[in-house]
VOLOSE-194280 format. One record per residue (C-alpha): residue in one letter; x, y, z. Coordinates in steps of 0.5 Angstrom, whole numbers, plus 500, padded with zeros to 3 digits. Layout:
N
aXYZ;...
! end
This chain:
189
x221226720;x215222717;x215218723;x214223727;x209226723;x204219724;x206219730;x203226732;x197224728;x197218732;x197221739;x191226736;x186221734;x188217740;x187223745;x181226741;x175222745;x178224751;x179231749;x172232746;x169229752;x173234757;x170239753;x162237753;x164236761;x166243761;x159245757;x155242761;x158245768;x157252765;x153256770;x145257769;x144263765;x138266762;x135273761;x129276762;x126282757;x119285759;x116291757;x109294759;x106300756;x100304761;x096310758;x090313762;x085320763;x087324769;x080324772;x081328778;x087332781;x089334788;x094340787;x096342794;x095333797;x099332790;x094326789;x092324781;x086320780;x088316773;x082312770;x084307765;x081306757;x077299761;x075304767;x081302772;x082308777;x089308780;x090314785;x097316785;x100320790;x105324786;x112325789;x116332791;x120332786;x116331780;x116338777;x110343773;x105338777;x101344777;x101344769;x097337769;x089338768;x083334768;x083330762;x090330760;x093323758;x098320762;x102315758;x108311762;x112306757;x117300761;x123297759;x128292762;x132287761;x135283766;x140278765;x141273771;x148268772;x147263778;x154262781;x153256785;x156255793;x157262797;x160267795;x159275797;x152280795;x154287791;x149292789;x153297784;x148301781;x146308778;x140312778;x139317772;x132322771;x130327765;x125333767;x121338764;x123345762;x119350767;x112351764;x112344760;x108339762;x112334765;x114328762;x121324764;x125319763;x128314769;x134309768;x135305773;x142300771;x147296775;x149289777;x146286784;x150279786;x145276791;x143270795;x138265794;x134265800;x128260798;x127256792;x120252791;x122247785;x114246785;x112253784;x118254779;x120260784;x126264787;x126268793;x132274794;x133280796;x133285791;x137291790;x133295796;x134289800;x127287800;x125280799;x123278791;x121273788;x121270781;x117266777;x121262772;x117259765;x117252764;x122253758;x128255763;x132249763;x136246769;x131250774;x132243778;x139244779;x138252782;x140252790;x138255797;x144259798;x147260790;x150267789;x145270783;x149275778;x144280776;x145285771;x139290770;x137295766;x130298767;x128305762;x121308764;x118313760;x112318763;x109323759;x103328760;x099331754;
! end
């Protein structure tokens, strides 16, 4: 029995070179992952407002001016005034798994909007999530960007820092498995 039990010791210690390089050939073939986390943060003065072209005119605290045209579904337009504020706050989240070789593009996503109640200034919260797996169609390793349609299928480029690690190894025609969640948050007071 204590033969048996050397011997097995043995073939471990023997085996566990071979083993352990497998396994950090394994590691080193993961596919490239990163996230991205963005946030933005937009307040401004109406400064004008059209209610019958549903334009408003939004100068910012560095005297920016942005002419916006608000959509038909924004609801209680008409309780917006000459200078109200307008803040929009912007999270997301993207996290990216480049899948090298061909593979088939998805867009499986949900869109959610709050609104206001009848009287209220408006203000909403939109979420936009899902998953996107699209195809790379031009990389620039120089300009460290990639270009891609988006979840609407328009053309999208991406910029990577120089902190993102093996950049070089991304390929024209790889499949990017993109997980996203953006939260826009509009108020009006």
């Amino acid at each position: 029995m204590k033969i048996l039990g050397s011997f097995g010791i043995a073939v471990v210690l023997a085996l566990a070179p071979s083993i352990l390089s497998a396994a950090g050939e394994m590691e080193a073939q993961k596919n490239i992952s990163f996230t991205l986390v963005e946030s933005s943060n937009m307040t401004a003065k109406v400064t004008d407002i059209n209610y019958r072209m549903r334009v408003v005119t939004l100068t910012d605290s560095e005297g920016k001016v942005r002419t916006v045209k608000v959509k038909d579904d924004v609801s209680n337009l008409n309780e917006v005034k000459k200078g109200d504020t307008v803040t929009v706050d912007v999270q997301q989240v993207i996290d990216v798994e480049v899948q090298p070789g061909p593979g088939q593009p998805l867009n499986i996503g949900a869109e959610s909007q709050t609104s206001p109640m009848p009287g209220q200034k408006p203000s909403s919260v939109r979420t936009v999530e899902g998953t996107l797996k699209t195809r790379v169609d031009a990389i620039d390793y120089e300009a460290r960007t990639v270009t891609f349609k988006n979840r609407k299928g328009i053309p999208t480029t991406y910029q990577f820092s120089k902190n993102a690690k093996r950049f070089n190894e991304v390929r024209k025609g790889d499949m990017l498995v993109v997980e996203y969640k953006q939260i826009t948050a509009l108020s009006v007071k």
